[in-house]
C-alpha positions in Angstrom: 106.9 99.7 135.2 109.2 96.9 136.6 112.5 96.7 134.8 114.1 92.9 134.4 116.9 92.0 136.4 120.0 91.2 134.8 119.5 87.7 134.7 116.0 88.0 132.9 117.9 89.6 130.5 119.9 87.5 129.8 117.6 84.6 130.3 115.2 86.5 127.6 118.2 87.0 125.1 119.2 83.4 124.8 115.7 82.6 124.3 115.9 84.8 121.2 119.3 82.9 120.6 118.0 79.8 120.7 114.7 80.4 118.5 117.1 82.0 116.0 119.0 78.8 115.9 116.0 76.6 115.9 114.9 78.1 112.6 118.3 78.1 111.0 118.4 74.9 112.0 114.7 73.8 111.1 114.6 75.6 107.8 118.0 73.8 106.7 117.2 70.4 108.2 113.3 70.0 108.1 111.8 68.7 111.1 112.8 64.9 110.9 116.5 66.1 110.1 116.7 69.1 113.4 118.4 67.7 115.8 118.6 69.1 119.9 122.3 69.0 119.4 122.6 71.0 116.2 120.5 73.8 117.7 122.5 73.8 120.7 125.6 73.7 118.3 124.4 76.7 116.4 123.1 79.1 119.8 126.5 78.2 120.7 125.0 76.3 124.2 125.6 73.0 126.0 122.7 70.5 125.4 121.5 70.3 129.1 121.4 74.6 129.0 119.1 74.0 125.8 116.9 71.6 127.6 116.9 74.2 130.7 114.6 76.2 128.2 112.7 74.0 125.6 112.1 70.2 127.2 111.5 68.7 123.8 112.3 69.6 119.8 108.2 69.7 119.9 108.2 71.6 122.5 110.9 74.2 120.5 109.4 74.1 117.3 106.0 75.2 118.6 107.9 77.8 120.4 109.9 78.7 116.9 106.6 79.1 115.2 104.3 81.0 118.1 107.1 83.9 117.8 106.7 84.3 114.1 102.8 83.9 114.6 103.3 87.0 116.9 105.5 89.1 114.5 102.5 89.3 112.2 99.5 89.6 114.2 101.6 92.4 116.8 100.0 95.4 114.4 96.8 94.2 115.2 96.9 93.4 118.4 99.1 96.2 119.5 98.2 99.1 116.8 99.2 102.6 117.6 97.3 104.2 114.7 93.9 105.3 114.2 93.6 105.0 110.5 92.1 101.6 109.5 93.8 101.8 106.2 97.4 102.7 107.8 96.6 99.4 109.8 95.6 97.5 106.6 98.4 98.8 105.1 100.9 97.9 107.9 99.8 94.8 108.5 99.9 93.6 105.1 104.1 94.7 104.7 104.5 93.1 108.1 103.2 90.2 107.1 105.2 90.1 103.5 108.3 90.8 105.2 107.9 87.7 107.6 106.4 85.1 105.4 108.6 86.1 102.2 111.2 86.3 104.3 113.8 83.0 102.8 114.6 80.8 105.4 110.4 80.8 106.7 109.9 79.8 103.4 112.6 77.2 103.3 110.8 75.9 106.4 107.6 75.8 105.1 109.0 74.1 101.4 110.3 71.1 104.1 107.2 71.3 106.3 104.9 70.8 102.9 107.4 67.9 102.1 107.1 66.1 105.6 103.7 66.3 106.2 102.7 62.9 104.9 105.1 61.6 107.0 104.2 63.2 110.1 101.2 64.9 110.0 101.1 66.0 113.6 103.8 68.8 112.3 101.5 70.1 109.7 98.8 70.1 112.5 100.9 72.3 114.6 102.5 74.7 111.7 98.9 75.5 110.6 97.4 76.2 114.4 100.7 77.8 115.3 100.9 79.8 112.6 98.4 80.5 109.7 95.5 79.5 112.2 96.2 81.9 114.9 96.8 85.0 112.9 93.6 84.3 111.0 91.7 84.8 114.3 93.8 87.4 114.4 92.7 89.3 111.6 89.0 88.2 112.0 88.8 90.0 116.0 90.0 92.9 113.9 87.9 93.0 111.5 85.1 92.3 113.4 86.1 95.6 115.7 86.0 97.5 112.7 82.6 96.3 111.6 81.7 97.2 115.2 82.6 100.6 114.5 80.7 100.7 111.6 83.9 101.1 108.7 83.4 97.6 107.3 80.5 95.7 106.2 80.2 91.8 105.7 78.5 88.8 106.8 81.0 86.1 107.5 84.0 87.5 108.8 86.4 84.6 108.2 85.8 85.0 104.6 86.6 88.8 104.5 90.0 87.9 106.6 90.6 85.0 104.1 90.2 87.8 101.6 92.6 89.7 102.8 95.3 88.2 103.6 94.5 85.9 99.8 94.4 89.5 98.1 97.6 91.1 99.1 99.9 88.5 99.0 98.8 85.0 97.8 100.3 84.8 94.2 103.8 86.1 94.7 104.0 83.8 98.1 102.5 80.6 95.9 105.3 81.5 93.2 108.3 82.0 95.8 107.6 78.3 97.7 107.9 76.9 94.6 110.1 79.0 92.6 113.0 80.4 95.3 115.2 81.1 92.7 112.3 83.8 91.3 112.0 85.7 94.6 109.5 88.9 93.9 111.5 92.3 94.0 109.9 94.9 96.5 108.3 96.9 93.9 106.5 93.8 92.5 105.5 92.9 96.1 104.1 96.3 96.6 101.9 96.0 93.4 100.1 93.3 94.7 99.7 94.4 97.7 97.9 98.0 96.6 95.6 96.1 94.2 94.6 93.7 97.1 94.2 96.4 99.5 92.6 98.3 97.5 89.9 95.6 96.1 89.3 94.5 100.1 88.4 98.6 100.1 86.2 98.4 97.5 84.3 95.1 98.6 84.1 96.0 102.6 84.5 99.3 103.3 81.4 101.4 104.1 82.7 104.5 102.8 85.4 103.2 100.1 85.9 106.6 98.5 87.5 108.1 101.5 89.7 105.3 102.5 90.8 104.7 98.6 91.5 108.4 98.7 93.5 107.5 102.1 95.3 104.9 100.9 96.3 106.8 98.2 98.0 109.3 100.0 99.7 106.7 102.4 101.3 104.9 99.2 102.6 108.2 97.4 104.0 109.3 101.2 105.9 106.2 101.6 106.8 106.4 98.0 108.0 109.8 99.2 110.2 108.9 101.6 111.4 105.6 100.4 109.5 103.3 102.4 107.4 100.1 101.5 
């Protein structure tokens, strides 16, 4: 394995510098408002060193929102567990803990907000974002159908269902209420019922991996996790 010179290091942590700023920035601003200069001002970089990295504030946002695209879809794309229902249940806590997270929600309350305006940003938010990790989910479910643990005839509904099932309400409820932010524990009661519905309506043998499940959430319970 090839380990990164110093410089890429560093090169690779003000990236992560700058994409932090851009969403402070973004999520306080909204699109129109973000300016280069204030996301320089808060990476703590000169303007031309910002533009050494992203050409454009298009060219950053997109950035901004590929790396949250990728937090979300990493369990699926990168899953070191054999258990379908770990996965299920992994993905769906990664994905709360990003999307409810409450500056990504700030940013998509101001998103929602500008889109009449400029509808090119709603474009990219949507490929970007929601878009890519539906693919996301649908190449993994269709592996598992592959493998014989799920059954269903149009995959993109099944993804729609999942990812509607475990966390659409509280999410809908949060954009529009962010003074009413769900506590953990209300989280996790949605997102065992939708896990275990999508179980019920697409596994082919739902006993087992109810009775799985099961055992993962009193574990976690156990030790204190999600």
């Amino acid at each position: 394995m090839n380990q990164m010179s110093r410089s890429q290091q560093n090169r690779l942590a003000r990236r992560r510098a700058i994409l932090g700023a851009a969403l402070k920035v973004f999520s306080e601003a909204g699109y129109s408002g973000a300016t280069m200069d204030a996301v320089a001002l808060e990476a703590g970089l000169s303007k031309p060193t910002l533009y050494q990295y992203f050409k454009s504030k298009e060219a950053l946002f997109s950035a901004m929102m590929l790396g949250k695209r990728d937090e979300m879809l990493d369990v699926f794309e990168h899953s070191p567990h054999s258990s379908m229902v770990e996965d299920l249940l992994r993905f769906a806590w990664d994905y709360a803990d990003t999307v409810m997270r409450p500056d990504l929600l700030s940013l998509a309350r101001l998103i929602i907000g500008e889109v009449q305006r400029f509808p090119e940003i709603g474009r990219a938010y949507q490929s970007a974002g929601p878009d890519h990790v539906l693919r996301g989910i649908m190449a993994y479910l269709d592996a598992r159908r592959a493998d014989g643990r799920l059954d269903f005839d149009d995959t993109e509904l099944a993804a729609e269902d999942l990812w509607g099932l475990v966390l659409s309400a509280p999410r809908t409820r949060a954009l529009y209420m962010p003074d009413a932010a769900p506590a953990r524990a209300e989280l996790a009661r949605y997102i065992h019922h939708g896990i275990r519905v999508f179980l019920r309506a697409y596994s082919t043998r739902p006993e087992a991996d109810l009775a799985t499940f099961d055992a993962l959430v009193r574990a976690q319970s156990t030790t204190g996790d999600a």
